[in-house]
C-alpha positions, 0 to 999 in steps of 0.5 A, spaced: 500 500 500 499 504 495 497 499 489 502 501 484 497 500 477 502 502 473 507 496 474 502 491 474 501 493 467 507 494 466 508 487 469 503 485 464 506 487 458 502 492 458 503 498 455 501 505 459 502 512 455 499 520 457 496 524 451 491 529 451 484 527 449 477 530 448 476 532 455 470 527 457 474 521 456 479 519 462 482 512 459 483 508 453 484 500 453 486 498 447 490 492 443 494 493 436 495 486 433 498 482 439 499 489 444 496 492 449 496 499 451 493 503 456 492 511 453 490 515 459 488 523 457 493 528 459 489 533 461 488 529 467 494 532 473 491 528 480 495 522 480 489 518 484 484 519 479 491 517 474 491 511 479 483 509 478 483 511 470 489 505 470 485 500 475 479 501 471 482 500 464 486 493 467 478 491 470 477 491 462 483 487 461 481 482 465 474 481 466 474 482 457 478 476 456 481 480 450 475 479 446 474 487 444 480 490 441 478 497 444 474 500 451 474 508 451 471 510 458 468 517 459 469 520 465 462 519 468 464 512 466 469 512 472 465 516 477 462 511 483 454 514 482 451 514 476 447 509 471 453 506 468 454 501 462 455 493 466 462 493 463 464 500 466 460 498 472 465 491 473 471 495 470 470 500 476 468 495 481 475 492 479 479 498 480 476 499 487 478 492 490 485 492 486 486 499 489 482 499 496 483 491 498 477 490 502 481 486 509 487 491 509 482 497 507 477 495 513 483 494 518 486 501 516 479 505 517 479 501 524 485 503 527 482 511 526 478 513 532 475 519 528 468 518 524 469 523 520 471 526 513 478 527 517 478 520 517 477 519 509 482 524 508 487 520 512 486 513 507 486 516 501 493 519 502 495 512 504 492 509 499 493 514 494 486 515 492 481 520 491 477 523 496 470 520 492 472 512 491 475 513 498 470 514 502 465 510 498 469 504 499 469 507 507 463 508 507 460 501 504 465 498 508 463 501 515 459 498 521 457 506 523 452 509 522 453 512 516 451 515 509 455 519 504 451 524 500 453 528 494 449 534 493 450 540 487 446 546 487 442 545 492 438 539 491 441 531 493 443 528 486 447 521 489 448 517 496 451 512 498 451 509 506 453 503 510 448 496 511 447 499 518 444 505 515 440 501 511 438 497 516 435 504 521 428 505 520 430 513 521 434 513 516 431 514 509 435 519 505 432 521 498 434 523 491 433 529 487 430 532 494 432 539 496 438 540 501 434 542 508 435 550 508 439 549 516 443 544 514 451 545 513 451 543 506 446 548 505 449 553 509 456 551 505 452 552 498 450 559 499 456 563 503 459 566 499 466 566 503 471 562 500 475 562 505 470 557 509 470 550 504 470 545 510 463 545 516 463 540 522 457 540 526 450 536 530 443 537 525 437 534 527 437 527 523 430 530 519 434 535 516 436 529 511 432 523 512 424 522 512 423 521 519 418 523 526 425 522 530 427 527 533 435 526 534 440 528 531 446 526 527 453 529 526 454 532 519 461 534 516 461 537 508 465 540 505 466 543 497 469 541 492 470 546 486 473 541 480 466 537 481 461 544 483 458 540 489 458 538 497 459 532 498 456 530 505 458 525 511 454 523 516 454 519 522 448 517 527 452 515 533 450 509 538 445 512 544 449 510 551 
């Protein structure tokens, strides 16, 4: 840890170069004759989004069995929310386990006592991953109570959450609704200062959930400009 992707295709033989490309693709597997190659957009400058475009385009390589000659994958291909083709859903969910081991990854998010974006911010750095994957992989791996929302002008536009999320009958989250307009992410949404990107704090759980309960539940968000959205963690910690 961190996974290098790179030398495993380049183990693999398989050929991995950067060029610029219509900005809506991120990657390409191709096969000239006997080679392969990995063309990844130059336009690109996160190493971690580099690192998944890698996995995801091995992901191809694997599960395709060599069968189609070409896999050109768009952005939103790549992103963990979203209606995608099957192919790129397996690609992707490929990449996560390659990048993010289940086993290490769950021991790792353990031994952090903070439930939290702070937390997610400490796992990406060491598995060299975006923000985003890592804290999906964090969330769909965690035995909190706990839920990931991403939210753009305004309105929620995609969720993830824990198996103990689901399970909590007070806990209901629900697309295409509109931020409640006391919660941080909504606050967030609307300042106008730029200086504030980060916001931690304790909300009633009816800000974000169709509920009759009244209590509350610790919401941490924060800006993310390349993306135009807030992304929102929130935690319902054990009573007692």
């Amino acid at each position: 840890i961190p996974i290098q992707p790179r030398e495993i295709a380049e183990k693999l033989q398989i050929v991995v170069w950067e060029r610029r490309m219509e900005s809506q693709y991120d990657g390409c597997l191709m096969r000239v004759g006997d080679v392969w190659g990995i063309l990844l957009n130059s336009l690109i400058q996160s190493q971690p989004r580099k690192n998944f475009t890698i996995a995801h385009e091995l992901g191809h390589y694997h599960l395709d069995g060599g069968q189609t000659k070409q896999h050109r994958c768009l952005r939103e291909d790549l992103r963990g929310f979203g209606s995608h083709p099957l192919d790129e859903q397996r690609a992707n969910q490929f990449a996560v386990e390659l990048l993010m081991p289940a086993p290490i990854f769950q021991a790792d998010a353990s031994e952090i006592p903070e439930v939290a974006l702070s937390a997610i911010d400490t796992l990406a750095t060491r598995y060299s991953t975006s923000l985003t994957s890592t804290a999906i992989r964090y969330i769909r791996l965690s035995q909190h109570v706990c839920a990931l929302v991403f939210s753009e002008n305004g309105w929620i536009k995609y969720f993830a959450y824990s198996k103990s999320f689901r399970r909590n009958c007070d806990c209901y989250l629900v697309k295409d609704k509109p931020l409640h307009s006391q919660s941080l992410a909504r606050l967030l949404t609307e300042s106008k200062s730029k200086e504030i990107e980060d916001t931690k704090g304790e909300v009633p759980l009816s800000y974000w959930c169709l509920t009759n309960s009244d209590r509350t539940i610790i919401e941490h968000s924060r800006r993310l400009p390349r993306m135009n959205q807030i992304l929102s963690f929130l935690w319902l910690p054990k009573i007692g």
